[in-house]
N, C-alpha and C positions, 0 to 999 in steps of 0.2 A: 573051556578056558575062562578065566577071571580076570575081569578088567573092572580099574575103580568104576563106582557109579559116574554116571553122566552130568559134571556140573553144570543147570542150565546157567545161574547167575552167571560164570564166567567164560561160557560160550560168546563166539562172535559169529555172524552169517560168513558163509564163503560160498559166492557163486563163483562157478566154471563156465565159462563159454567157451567151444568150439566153432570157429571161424575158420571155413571154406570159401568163402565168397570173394575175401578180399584178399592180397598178400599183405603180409607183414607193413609194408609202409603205408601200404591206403588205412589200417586199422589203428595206426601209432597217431597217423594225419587225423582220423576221427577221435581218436583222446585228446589230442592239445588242444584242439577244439572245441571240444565239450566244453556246456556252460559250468560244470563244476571247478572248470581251470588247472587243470591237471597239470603240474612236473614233476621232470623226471629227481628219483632221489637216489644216490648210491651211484656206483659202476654199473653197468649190464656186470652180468658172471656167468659164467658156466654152473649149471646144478647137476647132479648126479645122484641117482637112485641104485638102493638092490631094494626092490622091494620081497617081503618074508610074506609065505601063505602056506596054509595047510594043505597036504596033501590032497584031500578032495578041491582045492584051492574057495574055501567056503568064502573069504574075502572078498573075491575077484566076482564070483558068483551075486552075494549078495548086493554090490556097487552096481554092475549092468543088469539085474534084476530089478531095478529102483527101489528096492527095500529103505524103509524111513530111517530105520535103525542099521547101521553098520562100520568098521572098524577096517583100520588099515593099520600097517606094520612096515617102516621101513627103516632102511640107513642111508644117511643124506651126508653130502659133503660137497664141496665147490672145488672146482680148475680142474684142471686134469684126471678124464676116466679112467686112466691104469697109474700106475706107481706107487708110495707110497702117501697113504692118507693121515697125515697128521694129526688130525681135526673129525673124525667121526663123529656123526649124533645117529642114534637111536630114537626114534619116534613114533608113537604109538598114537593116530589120530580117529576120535570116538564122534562117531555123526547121527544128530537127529535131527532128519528132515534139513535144511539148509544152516542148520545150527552146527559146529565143532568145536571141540576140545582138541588141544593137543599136549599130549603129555612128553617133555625130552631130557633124552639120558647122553652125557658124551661117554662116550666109547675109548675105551685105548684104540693107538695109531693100528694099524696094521697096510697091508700091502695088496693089491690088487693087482691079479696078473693069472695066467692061466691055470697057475697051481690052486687058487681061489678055489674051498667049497665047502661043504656045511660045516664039517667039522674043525676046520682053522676057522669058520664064522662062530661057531660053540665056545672054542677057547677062547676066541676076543670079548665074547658074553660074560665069561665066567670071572675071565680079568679085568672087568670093569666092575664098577659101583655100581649092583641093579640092583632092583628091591625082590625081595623074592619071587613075587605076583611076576613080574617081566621076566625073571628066568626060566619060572616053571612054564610059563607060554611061549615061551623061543624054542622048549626044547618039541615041541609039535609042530615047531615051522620050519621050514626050510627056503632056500633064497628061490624064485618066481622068475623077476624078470628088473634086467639093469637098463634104465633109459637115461637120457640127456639131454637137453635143452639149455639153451641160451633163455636167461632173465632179464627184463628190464624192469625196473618199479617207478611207479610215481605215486603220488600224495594229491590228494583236492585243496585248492588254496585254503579252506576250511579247516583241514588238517582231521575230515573225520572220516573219508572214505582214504583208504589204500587199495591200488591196483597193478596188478603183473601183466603182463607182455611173454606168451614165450614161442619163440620158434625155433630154427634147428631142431626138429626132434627126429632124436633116434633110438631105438630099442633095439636092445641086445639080448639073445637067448643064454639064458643062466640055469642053470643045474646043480642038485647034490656034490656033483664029482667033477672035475678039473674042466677048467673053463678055457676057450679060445674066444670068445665071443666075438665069434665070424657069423654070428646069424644075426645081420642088422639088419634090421627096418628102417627107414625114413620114412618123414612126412612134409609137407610144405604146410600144413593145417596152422595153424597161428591159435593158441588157446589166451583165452584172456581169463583173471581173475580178480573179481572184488568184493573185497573184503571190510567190515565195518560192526563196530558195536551194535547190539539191540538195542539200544537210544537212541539210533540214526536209522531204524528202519522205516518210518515213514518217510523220511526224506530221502531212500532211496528207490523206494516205488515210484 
Protein backbone atom coordinates (compact mmCIF):
# COMPACT_ATOMS: atom_id res chain seq x y z
CA UNK A 1 0.00 0.00 0.00
CA UNK A 2 0.98 3.72 -0.53
CA UNK A 3 0.82 6.43 1.83
CA UNK A 4 2.17 9.95 1.36
CA UNK A 5 5.67 10.41 2.66
CA UNK A 6 6.03 11.14 6.51
CA UNK A 7 5.96 14.99 6.96
CA UNK A 8 8.41 15.51 9.86
CA UNK A 9 8.15 19.49 9.63
CA UNK A 10 4.48 19.13 10.29
CA UNK A 11 4.40 16.30 12.74
CA UNK A 12 3.47 17.00 16.42
CA UNK A 13 4.56 14.36 19.62
CA UNK A 14 1.50 12.43 20.77
CA UNK A 15 2.08 10.43 23.98
CA UNK A 16 -0.59 7.85 25.19
CA UNK A 17 -0.65 6.94 28.67
CA UNK A 18 -2.60 4.01 30.13
CA UNK A 19 -3.56 4.57 33.68
CA UNK A 20 -4.66 1.64 35.94
CA UNK A 21 -3.62 2.89 39.15
CA UNK A 22 -6.01 5.58 39.67
CA UNK A 23 -9.82 6.06 38.57
CA UNK A 24 -10.77 8.63 36.43
CA UNK A 25 -11.32 11.28 39.09
CA UNK A 26 -7.91 10.81 41.08
CA UNK A 27 -6.15 11.30 37.28
CA UNK A 28 -8.52 14.58 36.21
CA UNK A 29 -7.55 15.77 40.23
CA UNK A 30 -3.79 15.27 39.28
CA UNK A 31 -4.26 17.48 35.85
CA UNK A 32 -5.65 20.67 37.43
CA UNK A 33 -3.16 20.41 39.55
CA UNK A 34 -0.36 20.13 37.47
CA UNK A 35 2.07 23.07 37.45
CA UNK A 36 1.32 23.52 33.79
CA UNK A 37 -2.33 24.70 34.89
CA UNK A 38 -4.42 22.79 32.82
CA UNK A 39 -8.40 23.64 31.85
CA UNK A 40 -10.69 22.11 30.64
CA UNK A 41 -11.66 23.29 26.77
CA UNK A 42 -14.77 22.21 24.90
CA UNK A 43 -17.80 19.68 26.07
CA UNK A 44 -16.58 16.08 27.18
CA UNK A 45 -18.18 14.08 24.00
CA UNK A 46 -18.51 10.85 23.17
CA UNK A 47 -15.75 9.51 20.16
CA UNK A 48 -16.46 6.69 18.10
CA UNK A 49 -14.19 4.46 16.11
CA UNK A 50 -14.35 1.67 13.13
CA UNK A 51 -11.19 1.26 12.96
CA UNK A 52 -9.79 -0.43 8.98
CA UNK A 53 -6.79 -3.13 8.88
CA UNK A 54 -5.70 -5.61 6.63
CA UNK A 55 -6.54 -8.96 6.69
CA UNK A 56 -3.27 -10.34 8.12
CA UNK A 57 -4.25 -7.09 10.45
CA UNK A 58 -0.47 -5.81 9.71
CA UNK A 59 -1.55 -2.33 11.55
CA UNK A 60 -2.72 -3.80 14.67
CA UNK A 61 0.53 -6.07 14.53
CA UNK A 62 2.98 -3.38 13.87
CA UNK A 63 1.43 -0.75 16.92
CA UNK A 64 1.81 -3.67 19.83
CA UNK A 65 5.10 -4.76 18.27
CA UNK A 66 6.47 -1.29 19.10
CA UNK A 67 7.58 -0.84 15.65
CA UNK A 68 9.09 3.01 15.19
CA UNK A 69 7.32 3.36 11.88
CA UNK A 70 3.53 2.54 11.73
CA UNK A 71 0.14 3.60 10.39
CA UNK A 72 -3.39 3.54 11.41
CA UNK A 73 -6.69 3.63 9.46
CA UNK A 74 -9.97 4.68 10.84
CA UNK A 75 -13.60 6.39 10.76
CA UNK A 76 -14.28 8.78 13.70
CA UNK A 77 -17.25 10.65 14.50
CA UNK A 78 -18.89 11.94 17.85
CA UNK A 79 -22.46 11.12 20.05
CA UNK A 80 -24.12 8.31 19.46
CA UNK A 81 -22.59 4.53 18.42
CA UNK A 82 -25.40 3.37 16.01
CA UNK A 83 -27.84 5.63 13.91
CA UNK A 84 -27.30 7.72 11.43
CA UNK A 85 -23.67 9.50 11.23
CA UNK A 86 -23.98 12.77 9.63
CA UNK A 87 -20.44 13.91 10.01
CA UNK A 88 -17.94 11.04 9.20
CA UNK A 89 -14.11 11.66 8.94
CA UNK A 90 -11.77 9.24 7.40
CA UNK A 91 -8.29 9.35 8.99
CA UNK A 92 -5.35 7.87 8.06
CA UNK A 93 -2.69 8.50 10.92
CA UNK A 94 1.36 7.96 9.98
CA UNK A 95 3.73 7.45 13.20
CA UNK A 96 7.46 7.79 13.62
CA UNK A 97 8.68 7.01 16.92
CA UNK A 98 6.41 9.51 19.08
CA UNK A 99 6.14 11.84 16.03
CA UNK A 100 2.45 11.76 13.93
CA UNK A 101 0.85 12.93 11.05
CA UNK A 102 -2.64 12.87 10.42
CA UNK A 103 -4.11 12.96 7.18
CA UNK A 104 -8.49 13.63 7.11
CA UNK A 105 -10.96 13.10 4.54
CA UNK A 106 -14.94 13.76 5.58
CA UNK A 107 -16.84 10.97 4.40
CA UNK A 108 -20.65 11.07 3.06
CA UNK A 109 -23.20 10.51 6.04
CA UNK A 110 -24.07 6.92 6.24
CA UNK A 111 -25.84 4.67 8.98
CA UNK A 112 -24.71 2.28 11.49
CA UNK A 113 -26.57 -0.48 12.54
CA UNK A 114 -26.48 -4.17 12.15
CA UNK A 115 -26.71 -4.19 8.45
CA UNK A 116 -23.12 -2.45 8.64
CA UNK A 117 -20.21 -4.09 6.58
CA UNK A 118 -17.50 -3.88 4.12
CA UNK A 119 -19.09 -3.44 1.27
CA UNK A 120 -21.95 -0.41 2.25
CA UNK A 121 -18.26 0.84 3.95
CA UNK A 122 -16.87 0.57 0.02
CA UNK A 123 -19.61 2.54 -1.37
CA UNK A 124 -19.52 5.28 1.25
CA UNK A 125 -15.49 5.46 0.02
CA UNK A 126 -16.25 5.50 -3.36
CA UNK A 127 -19.00 8.44 -2.76
CA UNK A 128 -16.94 10.54 -1.15
CA UNK A 129 -14.07 12.85 -2.25
CA UNK A 130 -10.87 10.52 -1.75
CA UNK A 131 -7.66 10.88 -3.57
CA UNK A 132 -6.94 7.99 -5.31
CA UNK A 133 -3.87 6.69 -3.00
CA UNK A 134 -6.80 6.36 -0.11
CA UNK A 135 -9.02 4.43 -2.30
CA UNK A 136 -6.87 2.06 -3.65
CA UNK A 137 -5.71 1.27 0.29
CA UNK A 138 -9.29 0.97 1.55
CA UNK A 139 -9.87 -1.39 -0.96
CA UNK A 140 -7.37 -4.09 1.08
CA UNK A 141 -8.99 -3.06 4.28
CA UNK A 142 -11.64 -4.11 5.95
CA UNK A 143 -13.47 -2.72 9.37
CA UNK A 144 -11.32 -4.50 12.60
CA UNK A 145 -12.89 -3.34 15.58
CA UNK A 146 -15.65 -0.40 16.75
CA UNK A 147 -14.62 1.26 20.24
CA UNK A 148 -15.96 4.20 22.35
CA UNK A 149 -14.93 6.37 24.92
CA UNK A 150 -15.88 9.51 26.62
CA UNK A 151 -13.37 12.73 25.82
CA UNK A 152 -12.48 15.38 28.04
CA UNK A 153 -9.67 18.08 26.65
CA UNK A 154 -7.75 20.77 28.34
CA UNK A 155 -5.16 23.29 27.31
CA UNK A 156 -1.89 24.43 29.48
CA UNK A 157 -2.30 28.00 30.55
CA UNK A 158 0.66 28.38 28.07
CA UNK A 159 -1.60 27.32 25.48
CA UNK A 160 1.28 24.95 24.11
CA UNK A 161 0.67 21.60 25.56
CA UNK A 162 -3.06 20.03 24.72
CA UNK A 163 -4.28 17.00 26.76
CA UNK A 164 -7.21 14.30 26.56
CA UNK A 165 -8.94 12.34 29.34
CA UNK A 166 -10.70 9.30 28.34
CA UNK A 167 -12.60 6.78 29.95
CA UNK A 168 -15.94 4.71 29.46
CA UNK A 169 -14.28 2.53 27.13
CA UNK A 170 -15.86 -0.02 25.24
CA UNK A 171 -14.98 -2.22 22.25
CA UNK A 172 -17.25 -3.80 19.95
CA UNK A 173 -16.49 -6.84 17.60
CA UNK A 174 -16.76 -5.66 13.93
CA UNK A 175 -16.76 -7.88 10.89
CA UNK A 176 -16.83 -8.06 6.94
CA UNK A 177 -20.54 -9.11 7.01
CA UNK A 178 -23.61 -7.84 9.21
CA UNK A 179 -22.94 -6.61 12.54
CA UNK A 180 -24.86 -6.91 16.04
CA UNK A 181 -22.20 -5.67 17.97
CA UNK A 182 -23.03 -7.77 21.02
CA UNK A 183 -19.29 -8.54 21.56
CA UNK A 184 -18.51 -5.67 24.01
CA UNK A 185 -15.59 -5.25 26.02
CA UNK A 186 -15.31 -2.73 28.79
CA UNK A 187 -12.54 -1.16 30.60
CA UNK A 188 -12.25 1.12 33.67
CA UNK A 189 -8.44 1.84 32.42
CA UNK A 190 -8.53 5.79 32.12
CA UNK A 191 -6.01 6.53 28.99
CA UNK A 192 -4.54 10.06 28.99
CA UNK A 193 -2.98 11.92 25.89
CA UNK A 194 -0.56 14.74 25.30
CA UNK A 195 -0.08 16.25 22.65
CA UNK A 196 2.42 19.32 21.60
CA UNK A 197 4.55 20.78 18.86
CA UNK A 198 8.47 19.98 18.36
CA UNK A 199 9.20 23.43 19.70
CA UNK A 200 7.94 22.49 23.05
CA UNK A 201 9.77 19.25 23.41
CA UNK A 202 12.18 20.24 25.72
CA UNK A 203 9.73 21.82 27.85
CA UNK A 204 7.96 18.67 28.12
CA UNK A 205 10.55 16.39 29.26
Amino acid sequence: MFFPPFNEEAARYERKFMVDAMDYYAVEQQIRIHPAAFSPIFHPRYINNIYLDTNEFDFYFDNVSGRSSRKKARIRWYGEKEGFVEKPVLEFKIREGMLGNKISFRLKPFRVDDSLNREILLEVFRNSELPVWALENLLFMKPALLNRYLRKYFLSFDRKFRLTIDNELAYFGIGSNNNLFTEEYTSDDVIVELKYDQAFSEAAS
